[in-house]
N, CA, C and O atoms as a MOPAC input file, in Angstrom:
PM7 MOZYME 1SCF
protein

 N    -22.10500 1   -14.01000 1     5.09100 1
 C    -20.97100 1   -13.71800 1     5.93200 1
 C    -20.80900 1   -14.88000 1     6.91300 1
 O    -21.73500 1   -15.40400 1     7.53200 1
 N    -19.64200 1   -15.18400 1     6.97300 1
 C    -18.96300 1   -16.22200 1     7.58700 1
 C    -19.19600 1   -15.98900 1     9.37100 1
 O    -18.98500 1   -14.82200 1     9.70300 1
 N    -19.50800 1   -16.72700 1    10.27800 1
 C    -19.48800 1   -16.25600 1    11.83700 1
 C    -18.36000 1   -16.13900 1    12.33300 1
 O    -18.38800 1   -15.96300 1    13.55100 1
 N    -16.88600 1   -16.17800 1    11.65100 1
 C    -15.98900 1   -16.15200 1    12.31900 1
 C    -15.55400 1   -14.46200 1    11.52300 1
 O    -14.97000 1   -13.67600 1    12.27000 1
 N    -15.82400 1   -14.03200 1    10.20100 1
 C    -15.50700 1   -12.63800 1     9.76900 1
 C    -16.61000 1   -11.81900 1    10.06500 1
 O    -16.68800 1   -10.60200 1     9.89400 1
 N    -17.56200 1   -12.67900 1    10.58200 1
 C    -18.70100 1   -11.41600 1    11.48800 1
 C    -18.17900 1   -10.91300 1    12.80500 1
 O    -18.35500 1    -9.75100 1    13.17200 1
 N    -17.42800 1   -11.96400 1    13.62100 1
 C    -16.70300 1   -11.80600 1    14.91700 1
 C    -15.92600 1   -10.70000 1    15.01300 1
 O    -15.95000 1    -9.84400 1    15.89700 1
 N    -14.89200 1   -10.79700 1    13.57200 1
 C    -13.96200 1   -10.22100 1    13.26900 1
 C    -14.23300 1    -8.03600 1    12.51700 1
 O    -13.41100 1    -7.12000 1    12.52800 1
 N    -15.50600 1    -8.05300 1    12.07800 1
 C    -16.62400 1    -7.16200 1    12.67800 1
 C    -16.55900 1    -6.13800 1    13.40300 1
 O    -16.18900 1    -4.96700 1    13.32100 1
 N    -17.16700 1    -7.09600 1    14.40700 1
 C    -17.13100 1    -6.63400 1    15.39200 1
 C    -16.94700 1    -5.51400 1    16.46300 1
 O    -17.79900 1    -4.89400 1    17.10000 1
 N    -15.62200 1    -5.43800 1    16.47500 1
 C    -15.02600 1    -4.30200 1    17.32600 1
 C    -15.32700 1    -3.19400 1    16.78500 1
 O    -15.55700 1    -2.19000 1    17.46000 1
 N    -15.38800 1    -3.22800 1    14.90000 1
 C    -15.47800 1    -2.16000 1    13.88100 1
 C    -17.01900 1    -1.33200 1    14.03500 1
 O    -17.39000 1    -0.16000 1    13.96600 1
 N    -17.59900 1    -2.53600 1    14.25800 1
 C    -19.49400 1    -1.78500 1    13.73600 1
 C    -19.99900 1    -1.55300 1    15.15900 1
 O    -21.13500 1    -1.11800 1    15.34500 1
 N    -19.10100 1    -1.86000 1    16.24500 1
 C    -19.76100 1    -1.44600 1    17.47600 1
 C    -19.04900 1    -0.99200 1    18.60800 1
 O    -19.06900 1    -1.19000 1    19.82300 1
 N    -18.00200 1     0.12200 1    17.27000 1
 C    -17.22100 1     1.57400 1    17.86900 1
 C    -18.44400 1     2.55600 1    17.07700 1
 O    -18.73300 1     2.47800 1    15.88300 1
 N    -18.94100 1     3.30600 1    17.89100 1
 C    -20.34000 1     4.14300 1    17.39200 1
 C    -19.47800 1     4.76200 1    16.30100 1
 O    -19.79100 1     4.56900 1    15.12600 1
 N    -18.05800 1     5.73800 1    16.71900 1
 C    -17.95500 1     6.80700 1    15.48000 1
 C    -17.35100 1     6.14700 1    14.34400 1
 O    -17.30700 1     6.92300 1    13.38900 1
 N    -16.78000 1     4.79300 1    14.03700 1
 C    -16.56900 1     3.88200 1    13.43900 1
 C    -17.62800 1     3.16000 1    12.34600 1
 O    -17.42700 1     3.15200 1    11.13200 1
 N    -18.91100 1     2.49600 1    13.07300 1
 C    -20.03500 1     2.55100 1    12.18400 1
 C    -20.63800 1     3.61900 1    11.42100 1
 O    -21.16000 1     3.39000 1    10.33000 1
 N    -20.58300 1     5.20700 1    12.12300 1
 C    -21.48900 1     5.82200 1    11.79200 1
 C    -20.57600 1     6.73000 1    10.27200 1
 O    -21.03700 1     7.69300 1     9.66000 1
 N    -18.89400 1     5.86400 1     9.93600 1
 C    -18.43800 1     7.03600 1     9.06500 1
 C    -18.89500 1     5.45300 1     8.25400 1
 O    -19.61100 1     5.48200 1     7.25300 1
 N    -18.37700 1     4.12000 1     8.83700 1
 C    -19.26500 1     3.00300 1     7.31200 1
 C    -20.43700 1     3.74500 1     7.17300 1
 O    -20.57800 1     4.53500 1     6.23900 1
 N    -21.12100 1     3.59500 1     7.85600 1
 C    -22.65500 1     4.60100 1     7.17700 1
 C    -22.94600 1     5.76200 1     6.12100 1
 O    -23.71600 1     5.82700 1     5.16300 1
 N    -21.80300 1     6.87000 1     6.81000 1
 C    -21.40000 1     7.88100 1     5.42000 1
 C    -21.09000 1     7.54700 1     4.43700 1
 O    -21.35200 1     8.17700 1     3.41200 1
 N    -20.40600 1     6.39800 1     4.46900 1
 C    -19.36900 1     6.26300 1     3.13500 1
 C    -20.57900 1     5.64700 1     2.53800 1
 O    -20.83600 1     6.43900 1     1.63100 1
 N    -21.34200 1     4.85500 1     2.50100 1
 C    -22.22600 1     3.80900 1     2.11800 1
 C    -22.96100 1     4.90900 1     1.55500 1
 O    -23.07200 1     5.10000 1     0.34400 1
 N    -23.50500 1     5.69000 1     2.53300 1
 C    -24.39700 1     6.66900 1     1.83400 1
 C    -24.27800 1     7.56700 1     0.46600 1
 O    -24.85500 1     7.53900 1    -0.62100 1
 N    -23.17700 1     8.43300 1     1.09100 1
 C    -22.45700 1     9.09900 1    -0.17800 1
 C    -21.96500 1     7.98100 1    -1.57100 1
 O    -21.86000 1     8.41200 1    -2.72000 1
 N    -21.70300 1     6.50200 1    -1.19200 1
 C    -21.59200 1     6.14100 1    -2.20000 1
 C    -22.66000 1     5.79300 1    -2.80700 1
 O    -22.33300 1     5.39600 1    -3.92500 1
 N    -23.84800 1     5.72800 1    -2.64800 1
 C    -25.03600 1     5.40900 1    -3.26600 1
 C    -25.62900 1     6.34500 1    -3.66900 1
 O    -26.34400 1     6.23600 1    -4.66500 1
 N    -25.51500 1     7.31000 1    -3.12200 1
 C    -26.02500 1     8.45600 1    -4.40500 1
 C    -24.91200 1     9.06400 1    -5.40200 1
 O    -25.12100 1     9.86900 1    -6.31000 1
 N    -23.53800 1     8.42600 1    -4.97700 1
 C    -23.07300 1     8.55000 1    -6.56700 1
 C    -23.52700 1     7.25100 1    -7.32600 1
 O    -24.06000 1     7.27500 1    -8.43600 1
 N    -23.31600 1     6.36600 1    -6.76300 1
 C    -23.99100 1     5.10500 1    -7.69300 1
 C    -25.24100 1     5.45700 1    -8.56700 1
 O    -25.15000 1     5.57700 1    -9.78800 1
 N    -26.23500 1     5.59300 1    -7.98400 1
 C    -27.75600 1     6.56800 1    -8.47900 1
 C    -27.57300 1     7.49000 1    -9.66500 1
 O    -28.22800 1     7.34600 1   -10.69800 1
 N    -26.22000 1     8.91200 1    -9.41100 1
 C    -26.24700 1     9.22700 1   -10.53200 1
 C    -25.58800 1     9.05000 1   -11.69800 1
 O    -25.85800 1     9.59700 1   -12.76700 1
 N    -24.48500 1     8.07200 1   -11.42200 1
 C    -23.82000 1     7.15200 1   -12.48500 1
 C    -25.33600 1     6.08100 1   -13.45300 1
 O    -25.55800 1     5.92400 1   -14.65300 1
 N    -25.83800 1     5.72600 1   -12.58700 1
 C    -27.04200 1     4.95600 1   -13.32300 1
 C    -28.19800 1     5.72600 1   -14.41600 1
 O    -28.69600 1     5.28200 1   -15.45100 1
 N    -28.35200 1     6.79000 1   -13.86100 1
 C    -29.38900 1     7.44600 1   -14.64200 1
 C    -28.50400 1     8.33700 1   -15.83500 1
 O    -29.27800 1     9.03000 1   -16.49600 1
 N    -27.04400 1     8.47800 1   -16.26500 1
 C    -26.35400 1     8.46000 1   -17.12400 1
 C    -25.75500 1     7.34700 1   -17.54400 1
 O    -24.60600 1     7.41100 1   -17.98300 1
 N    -26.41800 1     6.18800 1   -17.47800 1
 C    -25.55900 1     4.45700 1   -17.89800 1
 C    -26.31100 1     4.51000 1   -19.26100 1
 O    -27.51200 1     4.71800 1   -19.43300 1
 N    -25.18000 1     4.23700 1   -20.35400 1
 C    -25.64600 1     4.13200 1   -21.77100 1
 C    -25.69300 1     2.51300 1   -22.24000 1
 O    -26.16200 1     2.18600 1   -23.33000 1
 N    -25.15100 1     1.54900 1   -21.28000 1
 C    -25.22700 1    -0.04200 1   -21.84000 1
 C    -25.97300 1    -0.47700 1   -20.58000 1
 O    -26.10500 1     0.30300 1   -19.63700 1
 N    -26.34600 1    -1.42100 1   -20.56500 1
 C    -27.20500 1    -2.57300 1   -20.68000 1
 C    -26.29400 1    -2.90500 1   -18.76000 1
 O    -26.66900 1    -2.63200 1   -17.61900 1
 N    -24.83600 1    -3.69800 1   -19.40600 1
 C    -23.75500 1    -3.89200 1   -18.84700 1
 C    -23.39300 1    -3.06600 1   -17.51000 1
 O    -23.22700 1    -3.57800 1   -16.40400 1
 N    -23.31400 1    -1.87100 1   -17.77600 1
 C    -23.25200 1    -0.49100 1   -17.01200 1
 C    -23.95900 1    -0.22400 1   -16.57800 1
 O    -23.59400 1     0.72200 1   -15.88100 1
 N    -25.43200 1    -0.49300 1   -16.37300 1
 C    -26.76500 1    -1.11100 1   -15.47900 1
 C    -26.16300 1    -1.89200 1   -14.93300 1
 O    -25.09500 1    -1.55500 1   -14.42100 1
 N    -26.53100 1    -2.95700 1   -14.86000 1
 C    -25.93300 1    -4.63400 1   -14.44100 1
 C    -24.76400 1    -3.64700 1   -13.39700 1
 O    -24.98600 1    -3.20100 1   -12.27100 1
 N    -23.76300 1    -3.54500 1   -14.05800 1
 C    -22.92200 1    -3.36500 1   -12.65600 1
 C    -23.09400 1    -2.35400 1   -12.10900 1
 O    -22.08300 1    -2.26600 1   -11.41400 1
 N    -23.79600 1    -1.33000 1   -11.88700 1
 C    -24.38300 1    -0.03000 1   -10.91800 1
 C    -25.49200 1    -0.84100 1   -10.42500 1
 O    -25.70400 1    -0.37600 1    -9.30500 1
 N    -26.14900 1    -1.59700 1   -10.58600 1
 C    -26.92300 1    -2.32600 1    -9.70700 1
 C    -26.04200 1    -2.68200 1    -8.57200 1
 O    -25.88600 1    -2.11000 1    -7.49300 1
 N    -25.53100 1    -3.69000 1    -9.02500 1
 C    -24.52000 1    -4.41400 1    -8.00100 1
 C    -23.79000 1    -4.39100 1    -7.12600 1
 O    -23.45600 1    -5.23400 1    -6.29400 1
 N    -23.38600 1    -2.88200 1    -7.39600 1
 C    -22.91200 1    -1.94700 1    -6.18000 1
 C    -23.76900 1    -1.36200 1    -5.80900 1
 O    -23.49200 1    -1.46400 1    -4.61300 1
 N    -24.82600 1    -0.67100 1    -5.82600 1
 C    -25.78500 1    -0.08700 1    -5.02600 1
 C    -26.39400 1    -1.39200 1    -3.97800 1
 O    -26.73000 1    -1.16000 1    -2.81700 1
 N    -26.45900 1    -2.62600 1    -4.53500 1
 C    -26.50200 1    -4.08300 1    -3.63400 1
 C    -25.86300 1    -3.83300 1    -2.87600 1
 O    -26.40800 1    -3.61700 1    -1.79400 1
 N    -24.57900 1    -3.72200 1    -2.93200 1
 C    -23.10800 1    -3.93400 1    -2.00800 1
 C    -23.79300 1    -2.96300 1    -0.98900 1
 O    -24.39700 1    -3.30600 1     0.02700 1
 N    -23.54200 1    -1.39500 1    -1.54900 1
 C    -23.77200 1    -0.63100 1    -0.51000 1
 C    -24.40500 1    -0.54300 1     0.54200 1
 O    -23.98700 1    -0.25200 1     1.66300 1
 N    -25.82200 1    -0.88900 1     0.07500 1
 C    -27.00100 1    -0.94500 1     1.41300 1
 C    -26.91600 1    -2.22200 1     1.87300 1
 O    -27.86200 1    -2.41700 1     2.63500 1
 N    -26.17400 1    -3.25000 1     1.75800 1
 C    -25.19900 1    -3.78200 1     2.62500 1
 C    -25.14100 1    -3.60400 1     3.77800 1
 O    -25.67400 1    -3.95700 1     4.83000 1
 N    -24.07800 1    -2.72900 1     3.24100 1
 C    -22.91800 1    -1.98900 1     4.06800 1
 C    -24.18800 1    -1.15900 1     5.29300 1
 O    -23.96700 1    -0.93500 1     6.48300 1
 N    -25.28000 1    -0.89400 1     4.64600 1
 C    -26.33700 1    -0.06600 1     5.53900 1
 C    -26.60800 1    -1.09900 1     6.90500 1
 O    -26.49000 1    -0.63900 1     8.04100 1
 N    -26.88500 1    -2.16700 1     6.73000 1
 C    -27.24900 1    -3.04800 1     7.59600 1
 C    -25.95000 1    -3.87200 1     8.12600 1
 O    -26.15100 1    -4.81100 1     8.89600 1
 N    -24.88900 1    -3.61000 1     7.81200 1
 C    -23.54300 1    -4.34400 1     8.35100 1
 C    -23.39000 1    -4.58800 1    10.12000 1
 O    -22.60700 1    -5.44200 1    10.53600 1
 N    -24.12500 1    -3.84400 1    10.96300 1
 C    -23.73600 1    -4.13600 1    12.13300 1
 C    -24.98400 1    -5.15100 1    12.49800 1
 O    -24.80800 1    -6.07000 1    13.29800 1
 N    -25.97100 1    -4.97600 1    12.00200 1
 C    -26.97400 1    -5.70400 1    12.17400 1
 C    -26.44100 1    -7.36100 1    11.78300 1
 O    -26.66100 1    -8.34700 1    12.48500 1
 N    -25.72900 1    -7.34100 1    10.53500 1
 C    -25.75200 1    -8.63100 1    10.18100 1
 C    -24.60100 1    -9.22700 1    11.31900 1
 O    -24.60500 1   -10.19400 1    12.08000 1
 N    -23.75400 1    -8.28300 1    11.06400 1
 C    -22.36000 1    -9.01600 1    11.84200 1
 C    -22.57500 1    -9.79400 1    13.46900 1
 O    -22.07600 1   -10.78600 1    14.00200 1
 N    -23.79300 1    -8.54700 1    13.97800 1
 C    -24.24200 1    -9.31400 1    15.35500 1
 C    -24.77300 1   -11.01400 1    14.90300 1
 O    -24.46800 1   -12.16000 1    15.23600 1
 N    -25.47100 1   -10.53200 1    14.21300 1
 C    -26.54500 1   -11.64600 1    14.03600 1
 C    -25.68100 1   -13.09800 1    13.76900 1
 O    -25.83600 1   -14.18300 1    14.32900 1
 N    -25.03000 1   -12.83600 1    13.05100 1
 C    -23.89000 1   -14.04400 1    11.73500 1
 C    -22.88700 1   -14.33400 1    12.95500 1
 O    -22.47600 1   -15.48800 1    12.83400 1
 N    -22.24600 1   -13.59300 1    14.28800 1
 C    -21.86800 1   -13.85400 1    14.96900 1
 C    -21.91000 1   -14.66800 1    16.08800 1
 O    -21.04300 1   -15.34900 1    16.63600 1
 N    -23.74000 1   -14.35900 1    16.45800 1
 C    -24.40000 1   -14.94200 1    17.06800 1
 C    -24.39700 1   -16.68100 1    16.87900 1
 O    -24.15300 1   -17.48200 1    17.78200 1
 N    -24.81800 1   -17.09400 1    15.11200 1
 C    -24.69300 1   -18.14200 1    14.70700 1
 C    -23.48200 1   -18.97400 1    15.29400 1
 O    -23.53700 1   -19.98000 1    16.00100 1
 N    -22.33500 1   -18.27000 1    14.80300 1
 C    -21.22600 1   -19.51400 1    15.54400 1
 C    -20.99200 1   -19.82300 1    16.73400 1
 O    -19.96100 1   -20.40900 1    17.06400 1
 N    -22.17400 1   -19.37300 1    17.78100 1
 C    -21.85500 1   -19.70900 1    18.95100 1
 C    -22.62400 1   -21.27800 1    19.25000 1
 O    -22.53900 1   -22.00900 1    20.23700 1
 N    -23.29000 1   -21.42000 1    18.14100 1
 C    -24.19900 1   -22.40400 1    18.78100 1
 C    -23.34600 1   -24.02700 1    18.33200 1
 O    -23.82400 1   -25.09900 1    18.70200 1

């Protein structure tokens, strides 16, 4: 993440009831991700239920990064 779309962030991940529905959504989407995976019949369909379960827990640590990545462009 870029320090100027971490900036941009911002206002989002550190409105409490704002972070805490990214958090729901992240959540609830990873345990559908989870049970899309343990019914994945290709190879492929692995591979990309991985990739979003990546994305998601992400999304778990998003205010963390955005401070941080924000922090960077100040220097």
């Amino acid at each position: 993440m870029s320090p100027d779309i971490a900036k941009k962030l911002l206002p989002v991940v550190n409105v409490e009831k704002h972070n805490t529905a990214l958090q729901a959504y992240a959540v609830e989407r990873i345990g559908y991700l989870h049970r899309q995976l343990e019914i994945a019949t290709s190879y492929e369909e692995v591979k990309e239920l991985q990739g979003g379960l990546k994305e998601m827990r992400k999304f778990l640590t998003l205010k963390e990064e955005a401070i941080q990545k924000s922090k960077e462009g100040k220097h």
